[in-house]
C-alpha positions in Angstrom: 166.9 12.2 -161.5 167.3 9.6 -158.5 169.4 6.5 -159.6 168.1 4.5 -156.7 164.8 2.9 -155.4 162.8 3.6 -152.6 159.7 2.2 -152.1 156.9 4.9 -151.5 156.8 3.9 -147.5 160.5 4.9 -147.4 161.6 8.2 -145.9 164.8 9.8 -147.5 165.7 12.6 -145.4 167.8 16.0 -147.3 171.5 15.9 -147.8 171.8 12.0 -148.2 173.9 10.9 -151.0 172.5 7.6 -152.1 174.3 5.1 -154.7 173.1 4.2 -158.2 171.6 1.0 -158.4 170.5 0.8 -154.6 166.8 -0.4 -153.2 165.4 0.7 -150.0 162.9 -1.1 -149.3 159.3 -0.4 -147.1 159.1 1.7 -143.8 162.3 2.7 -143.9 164.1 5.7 -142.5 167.3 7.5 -144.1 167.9 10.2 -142.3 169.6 13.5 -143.1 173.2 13.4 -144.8 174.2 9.6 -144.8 176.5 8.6 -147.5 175.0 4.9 -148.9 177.1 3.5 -151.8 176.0 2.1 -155.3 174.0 -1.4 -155.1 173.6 -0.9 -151.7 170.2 -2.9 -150.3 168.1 -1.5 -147.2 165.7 -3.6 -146.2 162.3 -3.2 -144.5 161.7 -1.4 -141.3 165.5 -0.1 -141.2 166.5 2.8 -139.2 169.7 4.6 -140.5 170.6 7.6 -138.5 172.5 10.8 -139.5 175.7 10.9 -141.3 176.3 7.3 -141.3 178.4 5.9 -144.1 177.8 2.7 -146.1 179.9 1.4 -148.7 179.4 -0.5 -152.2 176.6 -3.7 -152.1 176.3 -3.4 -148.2 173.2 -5.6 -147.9 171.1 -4.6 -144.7 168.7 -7.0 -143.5 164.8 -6.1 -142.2 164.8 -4.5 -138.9 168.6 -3.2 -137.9 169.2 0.1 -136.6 172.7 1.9 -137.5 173.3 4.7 -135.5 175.1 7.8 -136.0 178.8 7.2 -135.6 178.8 3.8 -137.7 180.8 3.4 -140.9 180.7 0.5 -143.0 183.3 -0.7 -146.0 181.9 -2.8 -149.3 180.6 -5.8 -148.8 179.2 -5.8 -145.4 176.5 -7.8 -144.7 174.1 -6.6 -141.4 171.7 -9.7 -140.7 168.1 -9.5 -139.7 167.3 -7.6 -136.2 171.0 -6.9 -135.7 171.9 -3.4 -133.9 174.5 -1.0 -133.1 174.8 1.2 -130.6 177.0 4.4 -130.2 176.2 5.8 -126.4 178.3 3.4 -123.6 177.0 4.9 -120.7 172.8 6.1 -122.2 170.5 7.9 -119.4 167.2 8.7 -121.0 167.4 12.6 -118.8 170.9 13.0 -119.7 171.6 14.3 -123.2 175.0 12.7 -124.5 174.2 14.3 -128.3 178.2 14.6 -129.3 179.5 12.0 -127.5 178.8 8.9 -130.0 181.6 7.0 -129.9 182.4 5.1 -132.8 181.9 2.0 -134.5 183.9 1.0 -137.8 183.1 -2.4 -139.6 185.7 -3.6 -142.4 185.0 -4.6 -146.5 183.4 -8.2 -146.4 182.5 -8.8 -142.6 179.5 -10.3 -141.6 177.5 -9.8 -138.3 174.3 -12.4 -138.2 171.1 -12.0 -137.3 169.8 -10.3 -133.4 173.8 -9.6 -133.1 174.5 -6.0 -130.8 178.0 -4.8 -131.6 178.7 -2.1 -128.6 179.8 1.2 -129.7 183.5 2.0 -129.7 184.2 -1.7 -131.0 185.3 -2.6 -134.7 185.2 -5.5 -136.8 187.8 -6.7 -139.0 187.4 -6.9 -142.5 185.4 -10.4 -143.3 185.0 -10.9 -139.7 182.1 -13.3 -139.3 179.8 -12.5 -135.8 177.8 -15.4 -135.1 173.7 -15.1 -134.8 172.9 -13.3 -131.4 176.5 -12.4 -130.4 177.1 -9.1 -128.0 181.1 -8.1 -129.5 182.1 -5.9 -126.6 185.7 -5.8 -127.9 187.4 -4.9 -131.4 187.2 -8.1 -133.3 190.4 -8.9 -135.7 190.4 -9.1 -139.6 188.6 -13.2 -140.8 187.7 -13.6 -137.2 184.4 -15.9 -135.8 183.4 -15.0 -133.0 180.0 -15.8 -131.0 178.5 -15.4 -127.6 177.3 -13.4 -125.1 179.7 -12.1 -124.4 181.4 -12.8 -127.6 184.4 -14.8 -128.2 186.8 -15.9 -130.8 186.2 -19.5 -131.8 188.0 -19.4 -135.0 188.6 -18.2 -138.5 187.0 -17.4 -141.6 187.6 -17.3 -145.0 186.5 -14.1 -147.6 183.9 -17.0 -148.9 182.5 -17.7 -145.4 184.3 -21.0 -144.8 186.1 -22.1 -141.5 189.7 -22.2 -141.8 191.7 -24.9 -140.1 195.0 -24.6 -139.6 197.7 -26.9 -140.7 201.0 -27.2 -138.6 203.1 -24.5 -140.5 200.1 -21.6 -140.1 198.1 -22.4 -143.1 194.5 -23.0 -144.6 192.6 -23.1 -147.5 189.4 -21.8 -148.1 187.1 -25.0 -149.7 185.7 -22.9 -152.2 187.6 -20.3 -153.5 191.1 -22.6 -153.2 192.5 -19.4 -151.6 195.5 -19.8 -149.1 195.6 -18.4 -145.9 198.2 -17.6 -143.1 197.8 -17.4 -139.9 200.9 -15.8 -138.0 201.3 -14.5 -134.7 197.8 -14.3 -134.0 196.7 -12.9 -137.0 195.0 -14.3 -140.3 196.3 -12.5 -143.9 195.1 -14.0 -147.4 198.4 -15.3 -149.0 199.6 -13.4 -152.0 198.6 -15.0 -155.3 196.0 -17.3 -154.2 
């Protein structure tokens, strides 16, 4: 017995390993052997393409295509329209089947809505990429970036808040009171907070 949803427009190919407690939601496509975690939610018109891997509550917004080579942590949150890609160099007559490069996105990051993240890039863990940013470049751990191409114009917090910077390296998040430190170009949650 299936412990997840999908809607009776949704296409669950064989081999996939689907999460208790997900929803996948109309004219959707899993295709064969992706690994989705528990409370995972697929929304319309999603494409998710062979052997990809989603962790725990990855929410998945209408329309975005994941391609095969893409791996996801908890958390992630894929906006509406957004896409990967995982060919650099694709020629419709040339075949270039086992030659994905790869794309990994880290627990809590967010990529908004129309965003293209080109294949062979990463994303930090709760990275934020702005609405309709091109990341052509591995993007650090809490970083904002947006753009075409993208850039880095600050950081973020795990709750979604921009982080300024005092003097001696640190922030804190307006919400969550968490403390954050930003040392030689890099952004770490402090201990404790």
């Amino acid at each position: 017995m299936k412990e997840y949803y999908a809607h009776e427009t949704a296409v669950v190919d064989e081999g996939c390993e689907i999460g208790k407690g997900t929803k996948i939601w109309h004219f959707s496509h899993i295709m064969p052997n992706c690994k989705i975690g528990e409370n995972c939610n697929i929304g319309q018109n999603v494409v998710i393409s062979p052997e990809v891997v989603l962790g725990r509550n990855v929410k998945v917004q209408n329309n975005v295509s994941i391609y095969t080579g893409v791996t996801c942590d908890d958390d992630v949150f894929l906006g509406p329209s957004m896409v990967f890609t995982n060919v650099v160099n694709p020629r419709s007559a040339v075949n270039r089947r086992g030659q994905y490069s790869k794309t990994h996105v880290g627990k809590g990051a967010s990529i908004g809505a129309n965003a293209t993240i080109v294949c062979g890039h990463d994303i930090g863990e709760f990275a934020f990429i702005g609405a309709g940013a091109v990341v052509t470049k591995t993007i650090p751990a809490y970083a904002l970036v947006v753009g075409n191409p993208s850039k880095q114009i600050g950081w973020m917090s795990e709750y979604g808040h921009r982080l300024n910077f005092n003097a001696q390296g640190e922030a804190i998040c307006p919400e969550s009171g968490e403390v954050y430190l930003l040392q030689n170009g890099q952004v770490t949650k402090k201990s404790g907070s």
